[in-house]
BADRENPA-69983 format. One line per 2 residues: their letters; for each residue x, y, z of N, C-alpha, C. Coordinates in nm, 3 decimals. Example, Ala and Ser with C-alpha at 12.3 -4.5 7.8 and 13.67 -1.06 7.14 Angstrom:
BEGIN
as	1.319 -0.569 0.780 1.230 -0.450 0.780 1.320 -0.330 0.780 ~ 1.285 -0.225 0.708 1.367 -0.106 0.714 1.290 0.003 0.787
This chain:
BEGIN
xx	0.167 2.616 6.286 0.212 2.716 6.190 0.090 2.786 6.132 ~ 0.078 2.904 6.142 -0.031 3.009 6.042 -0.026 2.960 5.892
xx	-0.173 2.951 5.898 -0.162 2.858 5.734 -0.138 3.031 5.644 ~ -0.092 3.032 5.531 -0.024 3.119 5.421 -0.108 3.093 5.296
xx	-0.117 3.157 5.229 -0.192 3.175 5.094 -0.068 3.072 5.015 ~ -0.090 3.004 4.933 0.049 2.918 4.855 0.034 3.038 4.720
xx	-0.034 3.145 4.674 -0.012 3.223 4.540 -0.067 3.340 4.612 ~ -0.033 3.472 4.481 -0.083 3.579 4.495 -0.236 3.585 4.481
xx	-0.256 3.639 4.589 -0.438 3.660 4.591 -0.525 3.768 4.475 ~ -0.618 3.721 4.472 -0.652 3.864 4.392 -0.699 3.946 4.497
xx	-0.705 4.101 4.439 -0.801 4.201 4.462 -0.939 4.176 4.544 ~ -1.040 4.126 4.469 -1.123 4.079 4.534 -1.145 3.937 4.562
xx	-1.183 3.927 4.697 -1.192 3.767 4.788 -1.333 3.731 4.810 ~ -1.324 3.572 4.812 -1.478 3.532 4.887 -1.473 3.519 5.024
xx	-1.520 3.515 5.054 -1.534 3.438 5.236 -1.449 3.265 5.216 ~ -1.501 3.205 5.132 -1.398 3.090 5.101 -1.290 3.084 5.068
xx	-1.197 3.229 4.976 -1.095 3.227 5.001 -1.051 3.294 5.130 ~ -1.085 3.332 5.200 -1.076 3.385 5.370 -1.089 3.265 5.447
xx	-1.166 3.166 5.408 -1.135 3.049 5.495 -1.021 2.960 5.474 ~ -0.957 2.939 5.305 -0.916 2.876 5.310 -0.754 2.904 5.362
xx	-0.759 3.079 5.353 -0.629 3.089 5.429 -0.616 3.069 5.509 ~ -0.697 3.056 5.657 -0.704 3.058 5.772 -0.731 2.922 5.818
xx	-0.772 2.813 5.707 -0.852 2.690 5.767 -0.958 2.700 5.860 ~ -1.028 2.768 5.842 -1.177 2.795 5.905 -1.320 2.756 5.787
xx	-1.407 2.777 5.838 -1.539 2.744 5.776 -1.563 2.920 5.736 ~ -1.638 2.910 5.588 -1.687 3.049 5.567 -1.784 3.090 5.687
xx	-1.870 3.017 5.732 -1.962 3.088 5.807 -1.857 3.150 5.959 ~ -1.712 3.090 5.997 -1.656 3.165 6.077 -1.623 3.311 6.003
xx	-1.596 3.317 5.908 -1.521 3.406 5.818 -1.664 3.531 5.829 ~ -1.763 3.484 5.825 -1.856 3.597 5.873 -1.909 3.622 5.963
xx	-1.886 3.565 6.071 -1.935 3.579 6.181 -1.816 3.692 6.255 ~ -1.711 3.622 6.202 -1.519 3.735 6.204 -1.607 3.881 6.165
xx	-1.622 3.951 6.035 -1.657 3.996 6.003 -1.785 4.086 6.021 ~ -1.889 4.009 6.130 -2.013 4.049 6.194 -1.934 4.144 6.332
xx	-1.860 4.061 6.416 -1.821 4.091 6.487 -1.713 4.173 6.509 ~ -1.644 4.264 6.372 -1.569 4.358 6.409 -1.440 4.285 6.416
xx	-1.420 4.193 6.368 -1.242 4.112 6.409 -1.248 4.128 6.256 ~ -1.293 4.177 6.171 -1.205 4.203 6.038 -1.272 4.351 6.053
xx	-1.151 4.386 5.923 -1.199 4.563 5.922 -1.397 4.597 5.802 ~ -1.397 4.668 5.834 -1.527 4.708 5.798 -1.530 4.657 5.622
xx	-1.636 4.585 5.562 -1.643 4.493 5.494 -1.760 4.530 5.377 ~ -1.700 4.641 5.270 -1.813 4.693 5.180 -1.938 4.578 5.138
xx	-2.056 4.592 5.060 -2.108 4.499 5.022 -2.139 4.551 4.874 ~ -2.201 4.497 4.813 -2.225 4.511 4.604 -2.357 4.586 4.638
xx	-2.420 4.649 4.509 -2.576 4.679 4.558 -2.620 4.542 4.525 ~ -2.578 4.391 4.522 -2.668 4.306 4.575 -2.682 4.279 4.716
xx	-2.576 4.311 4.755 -2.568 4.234 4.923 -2.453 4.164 4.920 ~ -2.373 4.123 4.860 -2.216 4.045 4.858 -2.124 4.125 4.935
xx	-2.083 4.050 5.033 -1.917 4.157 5.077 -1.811 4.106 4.997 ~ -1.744 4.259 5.014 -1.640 4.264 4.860 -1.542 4.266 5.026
xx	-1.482 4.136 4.998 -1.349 4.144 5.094 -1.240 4.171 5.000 ~ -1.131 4.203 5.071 -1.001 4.240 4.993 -0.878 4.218 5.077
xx	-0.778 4.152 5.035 -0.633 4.100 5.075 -0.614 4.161 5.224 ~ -0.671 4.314 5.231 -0.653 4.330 5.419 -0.741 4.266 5.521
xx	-0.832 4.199 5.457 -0.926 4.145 5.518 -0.855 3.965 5.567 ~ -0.800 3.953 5.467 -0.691 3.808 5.505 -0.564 3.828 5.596
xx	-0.565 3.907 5.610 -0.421 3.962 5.659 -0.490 3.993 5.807 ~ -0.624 4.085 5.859 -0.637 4.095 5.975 -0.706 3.907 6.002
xx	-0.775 3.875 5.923 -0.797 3.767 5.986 -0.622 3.647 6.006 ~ -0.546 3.662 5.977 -0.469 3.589 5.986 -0.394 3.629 6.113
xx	-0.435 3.742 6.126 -0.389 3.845 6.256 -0.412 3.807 6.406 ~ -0.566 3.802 6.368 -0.688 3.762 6.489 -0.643 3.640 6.505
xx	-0.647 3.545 6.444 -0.608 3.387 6.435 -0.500 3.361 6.533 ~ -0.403 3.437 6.485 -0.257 3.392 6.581 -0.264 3.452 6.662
xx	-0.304 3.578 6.742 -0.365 3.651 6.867 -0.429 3.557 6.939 ~ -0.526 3.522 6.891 -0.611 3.419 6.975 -0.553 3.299 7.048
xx	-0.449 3.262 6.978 -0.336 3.129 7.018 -0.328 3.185 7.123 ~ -0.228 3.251 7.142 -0.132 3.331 7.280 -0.201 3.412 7.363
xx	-0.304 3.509 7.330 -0.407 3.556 7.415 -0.541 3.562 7.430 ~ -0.537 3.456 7.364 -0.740 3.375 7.380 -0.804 3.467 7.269
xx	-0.900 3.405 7.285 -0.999 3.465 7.202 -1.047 3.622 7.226 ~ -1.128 3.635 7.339 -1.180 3.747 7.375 -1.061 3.840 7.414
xx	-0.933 3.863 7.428 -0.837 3.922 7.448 -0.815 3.973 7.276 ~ -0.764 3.839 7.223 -0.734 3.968 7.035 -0.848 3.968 6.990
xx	-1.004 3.905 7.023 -1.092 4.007 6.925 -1.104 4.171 7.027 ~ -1.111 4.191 7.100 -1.073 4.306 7.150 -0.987 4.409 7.090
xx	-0.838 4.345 7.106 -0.764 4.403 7.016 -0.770 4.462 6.872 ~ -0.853 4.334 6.780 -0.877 4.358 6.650 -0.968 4.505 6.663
xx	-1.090 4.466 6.754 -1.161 4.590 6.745 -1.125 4.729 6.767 ~ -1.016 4.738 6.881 -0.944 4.873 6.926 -0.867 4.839 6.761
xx	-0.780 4.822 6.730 -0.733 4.850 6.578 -0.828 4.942 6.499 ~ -0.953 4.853 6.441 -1.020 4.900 6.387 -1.106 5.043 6.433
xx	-1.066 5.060 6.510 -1.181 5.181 6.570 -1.035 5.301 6.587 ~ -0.963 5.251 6.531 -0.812 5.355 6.548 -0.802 5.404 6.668
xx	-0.822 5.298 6.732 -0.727 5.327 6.902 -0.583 5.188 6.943 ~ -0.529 5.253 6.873 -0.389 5.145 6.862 -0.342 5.125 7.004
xx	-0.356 5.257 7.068 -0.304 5.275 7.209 -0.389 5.149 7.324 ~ -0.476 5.149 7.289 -0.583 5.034 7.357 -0.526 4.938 7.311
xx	-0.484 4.889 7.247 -0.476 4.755 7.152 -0.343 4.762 7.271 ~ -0.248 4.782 7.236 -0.128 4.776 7.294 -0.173 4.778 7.425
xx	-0.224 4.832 7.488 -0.235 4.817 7.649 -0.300 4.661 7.670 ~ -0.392 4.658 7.591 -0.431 4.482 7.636 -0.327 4.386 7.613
xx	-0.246 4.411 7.507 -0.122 4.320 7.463 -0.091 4.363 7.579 ~ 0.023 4.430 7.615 0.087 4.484 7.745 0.025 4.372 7.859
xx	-0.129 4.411 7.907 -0.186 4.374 8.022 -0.178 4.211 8.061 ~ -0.202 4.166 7.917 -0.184 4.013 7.910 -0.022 3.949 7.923
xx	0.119 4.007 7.854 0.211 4.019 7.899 0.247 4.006 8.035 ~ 0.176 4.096 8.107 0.270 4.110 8.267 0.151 4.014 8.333
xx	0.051 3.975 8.260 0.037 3.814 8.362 0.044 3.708 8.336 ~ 0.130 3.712 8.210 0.200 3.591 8.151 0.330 3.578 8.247
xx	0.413 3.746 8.280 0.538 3.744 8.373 0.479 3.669 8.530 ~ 0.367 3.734 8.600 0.346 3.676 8.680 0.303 3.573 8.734
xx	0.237 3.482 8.625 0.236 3.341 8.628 0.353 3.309 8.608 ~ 0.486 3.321 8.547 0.586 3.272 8.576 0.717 3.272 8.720
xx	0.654 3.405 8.767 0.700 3.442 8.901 0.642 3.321 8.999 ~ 0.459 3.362 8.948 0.407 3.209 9.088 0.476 3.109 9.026
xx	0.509 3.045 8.960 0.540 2.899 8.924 0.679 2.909 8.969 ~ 0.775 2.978 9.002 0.891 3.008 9.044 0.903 2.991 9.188
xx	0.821 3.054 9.246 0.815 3.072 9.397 0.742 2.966 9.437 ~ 0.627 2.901 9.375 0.546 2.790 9.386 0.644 2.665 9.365
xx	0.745 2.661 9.299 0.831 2.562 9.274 0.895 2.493 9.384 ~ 0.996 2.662 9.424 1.085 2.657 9.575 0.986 2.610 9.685
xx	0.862 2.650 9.703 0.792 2.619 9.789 0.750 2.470 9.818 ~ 0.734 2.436 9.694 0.715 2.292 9.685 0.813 2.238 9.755
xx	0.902 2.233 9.679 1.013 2.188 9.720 1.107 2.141 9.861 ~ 1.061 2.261 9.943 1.065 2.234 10.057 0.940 2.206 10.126
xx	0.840 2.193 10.061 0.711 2.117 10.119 0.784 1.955 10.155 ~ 0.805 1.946 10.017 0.870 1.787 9.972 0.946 1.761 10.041
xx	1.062 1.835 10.077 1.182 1.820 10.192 1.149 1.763 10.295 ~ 1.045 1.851 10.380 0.993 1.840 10.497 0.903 1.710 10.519
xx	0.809 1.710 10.427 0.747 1.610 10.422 0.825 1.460 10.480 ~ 0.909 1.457 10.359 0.968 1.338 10.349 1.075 1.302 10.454
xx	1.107 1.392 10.508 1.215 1.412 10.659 1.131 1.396 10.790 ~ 1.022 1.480 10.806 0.913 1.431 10.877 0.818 1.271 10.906
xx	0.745 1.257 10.738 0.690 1.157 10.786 0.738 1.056 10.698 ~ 0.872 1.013 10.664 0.906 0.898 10.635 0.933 0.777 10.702
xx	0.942 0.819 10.785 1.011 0.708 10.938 0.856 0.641 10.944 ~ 0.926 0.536 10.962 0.809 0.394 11.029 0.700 0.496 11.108
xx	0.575 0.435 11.111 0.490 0.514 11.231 0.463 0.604 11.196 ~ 0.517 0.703 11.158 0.508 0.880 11.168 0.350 0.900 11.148
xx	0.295 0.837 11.044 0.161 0.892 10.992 0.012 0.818 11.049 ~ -0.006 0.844 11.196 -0.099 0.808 11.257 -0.121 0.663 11.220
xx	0.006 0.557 11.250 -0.016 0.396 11.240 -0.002 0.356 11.107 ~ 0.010 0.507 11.045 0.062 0.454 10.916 -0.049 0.401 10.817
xx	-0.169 0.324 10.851 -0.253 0.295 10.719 -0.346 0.380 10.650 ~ -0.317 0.426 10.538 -0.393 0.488 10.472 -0.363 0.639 10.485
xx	-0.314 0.718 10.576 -0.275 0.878 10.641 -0.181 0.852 10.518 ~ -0.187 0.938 10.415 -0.139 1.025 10.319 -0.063 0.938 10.214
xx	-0.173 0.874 10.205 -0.156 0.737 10.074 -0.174 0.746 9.984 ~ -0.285 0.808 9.969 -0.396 0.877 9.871 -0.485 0.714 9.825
xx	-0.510 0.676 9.916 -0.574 0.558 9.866 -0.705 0.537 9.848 ~ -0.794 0.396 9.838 -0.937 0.463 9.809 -1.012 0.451 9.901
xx	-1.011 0.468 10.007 -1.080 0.427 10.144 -0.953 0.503 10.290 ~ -1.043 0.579 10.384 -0.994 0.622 10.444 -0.949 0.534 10.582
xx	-0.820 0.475 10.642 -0.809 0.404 10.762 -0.875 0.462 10.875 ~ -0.952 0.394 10.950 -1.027 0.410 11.066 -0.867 0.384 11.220
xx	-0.873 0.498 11.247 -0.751 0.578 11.344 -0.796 0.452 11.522 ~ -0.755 0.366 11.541 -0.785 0.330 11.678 -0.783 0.469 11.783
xx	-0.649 0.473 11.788 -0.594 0.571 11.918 -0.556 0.678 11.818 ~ -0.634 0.772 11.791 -0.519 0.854 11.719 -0.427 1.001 11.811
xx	-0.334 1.001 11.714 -0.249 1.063 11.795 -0.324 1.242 11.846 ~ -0.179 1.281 11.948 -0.273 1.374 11.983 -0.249 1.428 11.898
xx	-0.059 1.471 11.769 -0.045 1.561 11.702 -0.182 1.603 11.537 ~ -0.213 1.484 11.533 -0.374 1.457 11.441 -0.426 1.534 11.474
xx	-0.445 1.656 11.358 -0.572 1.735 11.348 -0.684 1.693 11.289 ~ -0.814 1.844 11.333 -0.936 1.797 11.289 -0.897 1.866 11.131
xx	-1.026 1.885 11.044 -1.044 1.920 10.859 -1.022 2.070 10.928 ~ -1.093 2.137 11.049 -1.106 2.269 11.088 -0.988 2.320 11.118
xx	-0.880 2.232 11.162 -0.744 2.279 11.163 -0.656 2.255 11.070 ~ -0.640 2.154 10.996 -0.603 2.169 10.881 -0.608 2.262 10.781
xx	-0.755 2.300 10.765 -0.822 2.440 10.669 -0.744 2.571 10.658 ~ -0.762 2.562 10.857 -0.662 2.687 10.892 -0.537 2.728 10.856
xx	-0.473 2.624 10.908 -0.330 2.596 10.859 -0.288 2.636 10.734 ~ -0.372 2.524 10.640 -0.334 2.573 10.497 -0.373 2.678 10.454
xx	-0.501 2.698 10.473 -0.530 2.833 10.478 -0.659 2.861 10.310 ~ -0.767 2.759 10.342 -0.833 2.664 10.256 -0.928 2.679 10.302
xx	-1.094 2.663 10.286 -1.196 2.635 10.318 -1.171 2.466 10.382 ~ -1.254 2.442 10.419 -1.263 2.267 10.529 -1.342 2.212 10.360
xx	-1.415 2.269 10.293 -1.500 2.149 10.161 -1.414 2.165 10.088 ~ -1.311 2.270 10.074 -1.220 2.186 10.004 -1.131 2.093 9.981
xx	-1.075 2.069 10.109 -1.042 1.937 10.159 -1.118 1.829 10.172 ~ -1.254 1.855 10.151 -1.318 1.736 10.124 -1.345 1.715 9.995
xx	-1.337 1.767 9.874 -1.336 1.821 9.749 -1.187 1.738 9.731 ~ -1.101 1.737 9.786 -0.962 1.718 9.723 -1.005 1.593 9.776
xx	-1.082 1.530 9.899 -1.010 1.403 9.917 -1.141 1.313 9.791 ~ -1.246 1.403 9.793 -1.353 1.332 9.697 -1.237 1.249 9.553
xx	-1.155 1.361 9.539 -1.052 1.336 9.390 -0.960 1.228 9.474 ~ -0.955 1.217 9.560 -0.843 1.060 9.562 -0.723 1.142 9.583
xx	-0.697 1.252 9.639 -0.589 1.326 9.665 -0.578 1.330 9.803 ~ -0.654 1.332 9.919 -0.604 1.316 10.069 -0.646 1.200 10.101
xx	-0.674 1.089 10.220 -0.714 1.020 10.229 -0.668 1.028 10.423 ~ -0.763 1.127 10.500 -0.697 1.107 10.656 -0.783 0.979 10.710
xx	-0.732 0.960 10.808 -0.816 0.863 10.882 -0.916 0.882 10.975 ~ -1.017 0.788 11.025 -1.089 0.860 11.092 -1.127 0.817 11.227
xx	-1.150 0.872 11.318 -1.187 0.852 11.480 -1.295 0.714 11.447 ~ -1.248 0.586 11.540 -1.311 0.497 11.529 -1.422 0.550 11.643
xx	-1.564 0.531 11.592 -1.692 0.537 11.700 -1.747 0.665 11.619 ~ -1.697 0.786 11.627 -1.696 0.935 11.562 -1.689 0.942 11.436
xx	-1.621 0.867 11.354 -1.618 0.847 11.193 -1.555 1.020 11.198 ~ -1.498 1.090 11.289 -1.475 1.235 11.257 -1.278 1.186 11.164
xx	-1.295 1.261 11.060 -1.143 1.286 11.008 -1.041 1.318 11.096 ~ -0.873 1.244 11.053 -0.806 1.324 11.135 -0.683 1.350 11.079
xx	-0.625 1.430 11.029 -0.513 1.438 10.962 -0.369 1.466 11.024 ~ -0.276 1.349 10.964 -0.115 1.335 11.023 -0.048 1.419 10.933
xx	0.065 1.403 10.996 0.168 1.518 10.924 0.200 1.498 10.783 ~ 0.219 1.369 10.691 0.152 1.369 10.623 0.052 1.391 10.516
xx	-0.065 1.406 10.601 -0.201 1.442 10.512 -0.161 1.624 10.509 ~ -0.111 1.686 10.665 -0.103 1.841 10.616 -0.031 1.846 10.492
xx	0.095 1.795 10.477 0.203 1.793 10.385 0.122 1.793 10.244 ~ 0.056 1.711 10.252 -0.052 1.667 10.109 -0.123 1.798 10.073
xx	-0.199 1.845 10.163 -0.265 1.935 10.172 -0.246 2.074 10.119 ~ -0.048 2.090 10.217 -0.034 2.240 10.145 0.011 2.213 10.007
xx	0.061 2.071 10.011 0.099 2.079 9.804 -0.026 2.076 9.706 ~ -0.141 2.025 9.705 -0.239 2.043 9.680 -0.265 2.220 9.652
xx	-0.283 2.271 9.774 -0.327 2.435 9.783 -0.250 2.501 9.691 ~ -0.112 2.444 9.688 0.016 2.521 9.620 0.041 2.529 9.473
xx	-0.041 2.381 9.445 -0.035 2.367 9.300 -0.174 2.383 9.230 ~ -0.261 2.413 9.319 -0.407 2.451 9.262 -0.398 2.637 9.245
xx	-0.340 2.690 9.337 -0.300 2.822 9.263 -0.203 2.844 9.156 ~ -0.116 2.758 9.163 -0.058 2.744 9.038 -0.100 2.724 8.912
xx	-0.223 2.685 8.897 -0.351 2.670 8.793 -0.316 2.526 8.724 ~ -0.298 2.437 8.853 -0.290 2.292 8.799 -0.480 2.246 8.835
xx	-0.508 2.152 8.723 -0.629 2.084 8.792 -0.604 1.965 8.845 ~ -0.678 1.902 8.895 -0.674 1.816 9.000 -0.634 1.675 8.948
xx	-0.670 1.606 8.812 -0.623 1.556 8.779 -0.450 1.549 8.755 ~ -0.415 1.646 8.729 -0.284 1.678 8.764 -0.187 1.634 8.828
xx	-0.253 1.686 9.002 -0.200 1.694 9.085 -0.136 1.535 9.114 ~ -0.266 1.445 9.113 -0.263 1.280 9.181 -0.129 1.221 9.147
xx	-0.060 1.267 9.005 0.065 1.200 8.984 0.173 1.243 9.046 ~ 0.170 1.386 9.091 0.290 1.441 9.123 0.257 1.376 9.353
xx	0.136 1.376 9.377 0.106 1.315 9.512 0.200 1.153 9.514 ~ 0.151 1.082 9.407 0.177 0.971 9.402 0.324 0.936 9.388
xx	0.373 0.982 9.306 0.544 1.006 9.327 0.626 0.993 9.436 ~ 0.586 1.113 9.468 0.604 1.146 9.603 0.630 1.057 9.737
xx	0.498 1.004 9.707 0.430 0.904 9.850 0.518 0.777 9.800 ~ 0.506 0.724 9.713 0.561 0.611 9.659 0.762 0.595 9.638
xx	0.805 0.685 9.589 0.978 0.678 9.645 1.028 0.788 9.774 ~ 0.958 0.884 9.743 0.985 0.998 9.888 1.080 1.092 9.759
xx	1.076 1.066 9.616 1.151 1.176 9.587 1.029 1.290 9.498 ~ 1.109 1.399 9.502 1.021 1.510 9.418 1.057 1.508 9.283
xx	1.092 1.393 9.174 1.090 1.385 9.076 0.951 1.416 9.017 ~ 0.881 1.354 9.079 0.738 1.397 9.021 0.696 1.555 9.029
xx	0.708 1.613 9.092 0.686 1.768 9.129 0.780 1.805 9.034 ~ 0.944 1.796 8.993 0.979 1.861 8.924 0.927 1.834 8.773
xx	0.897 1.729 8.736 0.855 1.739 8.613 0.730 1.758 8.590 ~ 0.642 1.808 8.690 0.540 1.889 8.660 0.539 1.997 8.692
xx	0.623 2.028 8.720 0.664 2.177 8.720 0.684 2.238 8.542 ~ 0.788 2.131 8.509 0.891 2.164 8.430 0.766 2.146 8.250
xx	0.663 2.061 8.317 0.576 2.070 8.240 0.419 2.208 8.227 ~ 0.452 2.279 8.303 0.410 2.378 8.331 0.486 2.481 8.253
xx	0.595 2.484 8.312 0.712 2.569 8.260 0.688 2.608 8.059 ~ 0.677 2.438 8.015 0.675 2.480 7.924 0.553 2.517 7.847
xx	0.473 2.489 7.935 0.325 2.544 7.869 0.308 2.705 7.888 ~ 0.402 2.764 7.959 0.400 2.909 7.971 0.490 2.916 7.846
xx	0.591 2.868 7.848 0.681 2.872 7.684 0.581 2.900 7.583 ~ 0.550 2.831 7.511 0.450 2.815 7.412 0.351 2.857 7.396
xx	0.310 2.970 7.494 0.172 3.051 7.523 0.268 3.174 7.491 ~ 0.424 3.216 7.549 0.496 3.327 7.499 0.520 3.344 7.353
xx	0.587 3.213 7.286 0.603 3.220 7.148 0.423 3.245 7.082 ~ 0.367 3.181 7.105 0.240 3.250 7.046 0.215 3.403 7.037
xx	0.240 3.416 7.162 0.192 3.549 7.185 0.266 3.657 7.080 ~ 0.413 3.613 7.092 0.509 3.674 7.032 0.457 3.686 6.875
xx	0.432 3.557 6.847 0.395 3.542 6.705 0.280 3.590 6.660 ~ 0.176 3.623 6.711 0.070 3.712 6.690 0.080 3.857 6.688
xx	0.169 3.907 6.801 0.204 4.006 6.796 0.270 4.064 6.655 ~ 0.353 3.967 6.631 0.437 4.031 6.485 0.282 4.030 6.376
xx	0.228 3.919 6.341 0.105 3.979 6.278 0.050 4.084 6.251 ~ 0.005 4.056 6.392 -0.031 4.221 6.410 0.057 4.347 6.378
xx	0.158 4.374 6.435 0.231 4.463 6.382 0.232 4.470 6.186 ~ 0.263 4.374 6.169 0.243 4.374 6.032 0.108 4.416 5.941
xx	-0.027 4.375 6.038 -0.110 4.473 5.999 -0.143 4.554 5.993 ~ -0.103 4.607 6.102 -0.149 4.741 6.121 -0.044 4.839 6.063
xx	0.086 4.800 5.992 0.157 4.903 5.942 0.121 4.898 5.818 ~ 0.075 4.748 5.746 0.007 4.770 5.621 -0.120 4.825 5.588
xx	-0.204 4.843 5.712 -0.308 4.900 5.712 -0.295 5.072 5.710 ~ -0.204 5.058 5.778 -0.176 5.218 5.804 -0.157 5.306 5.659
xx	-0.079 5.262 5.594 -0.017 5.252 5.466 -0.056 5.223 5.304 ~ -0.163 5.151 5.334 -0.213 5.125 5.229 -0.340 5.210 5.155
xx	-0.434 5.312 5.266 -0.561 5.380 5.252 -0.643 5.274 5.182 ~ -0.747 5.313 5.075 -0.860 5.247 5.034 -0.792 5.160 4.938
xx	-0.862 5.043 4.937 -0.844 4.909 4.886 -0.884 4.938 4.764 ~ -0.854 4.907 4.649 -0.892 4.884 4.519 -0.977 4.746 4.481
xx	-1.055 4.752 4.387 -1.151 4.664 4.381 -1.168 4.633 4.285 ~ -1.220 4.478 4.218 -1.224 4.454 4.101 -1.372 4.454 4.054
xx	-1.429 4.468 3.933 -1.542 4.491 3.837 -1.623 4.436 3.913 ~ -1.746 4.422 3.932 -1.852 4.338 3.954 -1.894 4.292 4.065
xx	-1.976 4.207 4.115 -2.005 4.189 4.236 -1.899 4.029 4.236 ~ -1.896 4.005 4.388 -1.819 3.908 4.430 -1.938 3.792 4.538
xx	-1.867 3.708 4.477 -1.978 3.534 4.491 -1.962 3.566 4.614 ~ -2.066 3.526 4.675 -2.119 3.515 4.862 -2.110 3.356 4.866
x	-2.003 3.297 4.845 -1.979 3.168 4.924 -1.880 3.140 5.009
């Protein structure tokens, strides 16, 4: 929740009452202020900035912007505000919007895809045998099985790569994380991956564009490998899902901020000010 002033503010503010609305440290409150994420910030002829109630209001602005579209996205914004290009401001809101939509499109299509990764997988290499003798080929275990005879359908990392459509170090990168585990040509120590390890592979690729990290991934592998169902995939999906949720309501909720500042800004012209200089703490 955006922390709120609990009384009417005065006229003139410190940087400490600017922090304490916001729960920040004064020295953020000027560094806000250095950097153009509050509006332009008179000073006393000592040197004190005389902040004033719009100055709490854009910082409370910037604050909840930042939730939903990072940092460097609403101080941007704040600055197009301040420089009275509203039209900019709105286009970055906008821009960040439609790849909030399209991360929800990939996670959609990335879902179905899974899904029948998982299908296949588990229709393929569930049966006794299927996975090159079976020890260790797409276990995810911590040591790779050394392949006696391996089959002919066993690819090399160079065909696999292809397939998925991956660099070859990244597959060695994924298996470094305990996420593939192929076996390897006894004498040759060369890798060889069963149907299986591809299976592993394209869910891996599928959910690393999805902007899962790798830690991630090992539970939804392990699931998998361990009953043959995609319970695990759906609820990391579904845990994805809602981390796009909660990046929208942010967004949403900053947005109204904003709107709210900038119509009080619009509206209000020059700030009125009280007697004297104002404490620099």
């Amino acid at each position: 929740m955006t922390p709120r002033p609990a009384r009417p503010l005065p006229k003139a503010l410190r940087p400490v009452d600017l922090a304490r609305m916001a729960g920040v440290s004064t020295q953020l409150v000027r560094d806000y202020a250095d950097a153009g994420i509050l509006p332009p910030t008179p000073r006393t002829p000592s040197g004190y900035r005389r902040f004033a109630p719009v100055h709490g209001r854009a910082l409370l602005a910037y604050r909840a912007l930042a939730k939903g579209f990072g940092p460097d996205t609403a101080r941007a914004v704040m600055r197009a505000v301040h420089a009275d290009d509203v039209p900019l401001a709105l286009t970055l809101l906008d821009a960040a919007h439609a790849e909030l939509h399209a991360s929800r499109e990939a996670l959609r299509v990335t879902g179905e895809a899974l899904e029948a990764v998982a299908r296949e997988g588990v229709a393929g290499a569930g049966s006794p045998g299927s996975a090159a003798a079976g020890s260790g080929s797409g276990s995810g275990g911590s040591g790779a099985a050394v392949a006696a005879s391996p089959s002919r359908a066993d690819l090399t990392v160079g065909e696999v790569a292809a397939r998925v459509g991956v660099r070859a170090s990244a597959l060695r990168v994924w298996e470094s994380a305990g996420l593939l585990a192929p076996a390897r040509e006894r004498g040759t120590g060369y890798r060889r991956y069963a149907a299986a390890d591809v299976r592993d592979a394209r869910m891996i690729s599928m959910l690393r564009q999805a902007g899962y990290a790798l830690p991630a991934i090992r539970p939804v592998l392990d699931g998998l490998r361990e009953t043959g169902s995609s319970e695990a995939l759906r609820a990391a999906l579904a845990r994805r899902q809602a981390e796009l949720t909660r990046r929208s309501r942010a967004m949403l909720a900053g947005a109204g901020l904003l709107d709210g500042y900038v119509g009080g800004a619009q509206g209000e012209g020059e700030e009125t000010w009280a007697d004297g200089d104002v404490e620099e703490v």
